[in-house]
C-alpha angles and dihedrals in degrees: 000000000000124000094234087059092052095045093080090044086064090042093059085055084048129011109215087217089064085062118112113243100246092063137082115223139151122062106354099168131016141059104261091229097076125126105237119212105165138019118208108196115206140145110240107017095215131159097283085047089062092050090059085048099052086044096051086041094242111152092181119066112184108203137194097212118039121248087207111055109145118007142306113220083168143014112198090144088251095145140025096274093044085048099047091045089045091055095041092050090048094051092043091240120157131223138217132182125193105166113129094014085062095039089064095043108109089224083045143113095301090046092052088050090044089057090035084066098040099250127154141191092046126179131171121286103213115013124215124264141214094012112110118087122194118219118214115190135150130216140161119280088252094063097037101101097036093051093042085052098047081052095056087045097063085056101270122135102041113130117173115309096354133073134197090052119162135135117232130199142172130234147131122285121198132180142143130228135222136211088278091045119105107183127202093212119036134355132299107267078021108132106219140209112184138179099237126180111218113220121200124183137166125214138147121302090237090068103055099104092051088044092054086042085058093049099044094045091050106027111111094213125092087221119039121214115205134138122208114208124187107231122220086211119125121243108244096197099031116077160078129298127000132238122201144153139260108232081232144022124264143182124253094257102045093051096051084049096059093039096060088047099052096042099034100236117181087203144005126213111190139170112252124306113262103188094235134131121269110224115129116036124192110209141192131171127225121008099352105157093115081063098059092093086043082057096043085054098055100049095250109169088200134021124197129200138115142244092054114169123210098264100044087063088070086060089071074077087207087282098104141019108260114199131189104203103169133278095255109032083060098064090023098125090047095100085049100059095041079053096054093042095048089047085054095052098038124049100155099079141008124296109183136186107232118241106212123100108235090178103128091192114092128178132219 
């Protein structure tokens, strides 16, 4: 299997357009034409990752974090990253980074850590703006429901938890054509009135040039007329960090009992003790502390992230538990979950989850 055929297969887990705009994912190392005949899945694909590779004759690792963030002007193998790239390159293994891309997926990191703890009822923390794009366009009353169809098709219309959304009016279109012109409806010089139905439909912006492929491919008229808007709207089902609910109640301790356990902390920091009920959690994995007021917001009674610094612990405002689990135990199932998709999706060679531990926090 080639790697450009696997390429889409890795986009579905985690559309690159979902990426914020600070990361690098995608294909970091490798030439898309080769021929693929194992995946290692891991979560940092550093030097000793590329060993297991190597040794498990995988030429394809799949990473959570990318190796590559900011760029190389040079690669002498003086530090951890140049290393890691140098080895991968002389043994023709490809990289590929998700991160953030996965993070904002619904069915993402936060929602792993949401199911990890047991919540329910989860939503997005902090929803994605100023992604969402709305498509105008007008056609005959004969070509209404097929070019609606072929739009929905290319993945418009879809708002929360429905799909095949649009809004449908009826008016009067007018128009003349020249000598080039070759109307549908009517004769060149011909002056027309025409009963039109207007289509509007939203989608994400990621999808606009297969949108405008679909209209122009099944619109009846020799000059389309459309308009494209950026919406202000938030998206519902894009974004980072999670908030769900305990089926019931529990004490502070309790929860971060459960919660060390669960994620396999070696150890928890957290803001004082308020003697109050844990019930709905707000979670984000990785470094979340731009999301405390986000959780504040949202009545969270607890919020869990990681790389908190000292000050950041008196923004919980004494109005929810704040609590610091680890970088990596927070997004610790993630590999997991990019293994058993994969798995899913490919049949026809190995795709194996990598066994080394790539955590560079210890505890004493």
């Amino acid at each position: 299997m080639k790697l450009f055929e696997i390429l889409p297969i890795l986009e579905e887990l985690a559309p690159l357009a979902y990426a914020e705009d600070f990361d690098n994912v995608g294909l970091l190392v490798g030439n898309p034409n080769e021929t693929i005949n194992g995946i290692l899945v891991c979560h940092d694909a550093l030097e000793n990752v590329v060993d297991e590779a190597v040794s498990k004759k995988c030429n394809l690792i799949v990473c959570f974090h990318p190796i590559l963030f900011s760029g190389l002007k040079k690669i002498t193998g003086k530090n951890y990253v140049e290393r890691a790239i140098v080895k991968a390159i002389k043994n023709d293994i490809a990289i590929y980074a998700v991160h953030t891309a996965l993070d904002n997926h619904q069915k993402g990191v936060n929602k792993i850590f949401c199911d990890a703890l047991g919540l329910t009822n989860t939503k997005i923390l902090i929803p994605k703006e100023n992604y969402i794009k709305k498509l105008v366009t007008y056609t005959i009353p004969e070509n209404a429901t097929s070019l609606r169809d072929t739009l929905f098709e290319a993945g418009a219309g879809k708002i929360g938890n429905y799909e095949d959304c649009s809004f449908n009016s009826q008016g009067i279109g007018t128009y003349l054509g020249n000598e080039n012109s070759n109307p549908e409806i009517g004769e060149r010089f011909e002056f027309v009135e025409n009963k039109e139905i207007k289509i509007e439909v939203t989608f994400e912006k990621h999808l606009e040039s297969k949108i405008l492929k679909a209209l122009f491919k099944n619109h009846v008229y020799e000059e389309v007329a459309y308009e494209i808007y950026a919406l202000t709207n938030k998206h519902q089902n894009i974004g980072l960090g999670m908030i769900g609910e305990f089926p019931e109640a529990m004490n502070e301790k309790q929860f971060l009992s459960l919660v060390k356990n669960k994620m396999q902390s070696g150890g928890i920091r957290h803001s004082a003790f308020l003697n109050k009920e844990i019930k709905k959690v707000a979670v984000l994995g990785g470094s979340g502390s731009f999301a405390i007021k986000a959780a504040l917001q949202a009545g969270a009674d607890a919020f869990l992230t990681s790389d908190l610094k000292y000050h950041q612990f008196y923004e919980a405002e004494g109005k929810l538990l704040l609590a610091d689990i680890g970088h990596f135990e927070s997004e610790r199932y993630t590999k997991n979950y990019i293994v058993d998709y994969l798995k899913e999706k490919i049949t026809n060679f190995a795709v194996v989850l990598s066994e080394e531990n790539t955590n560079p926090v210890q505890y004493f």
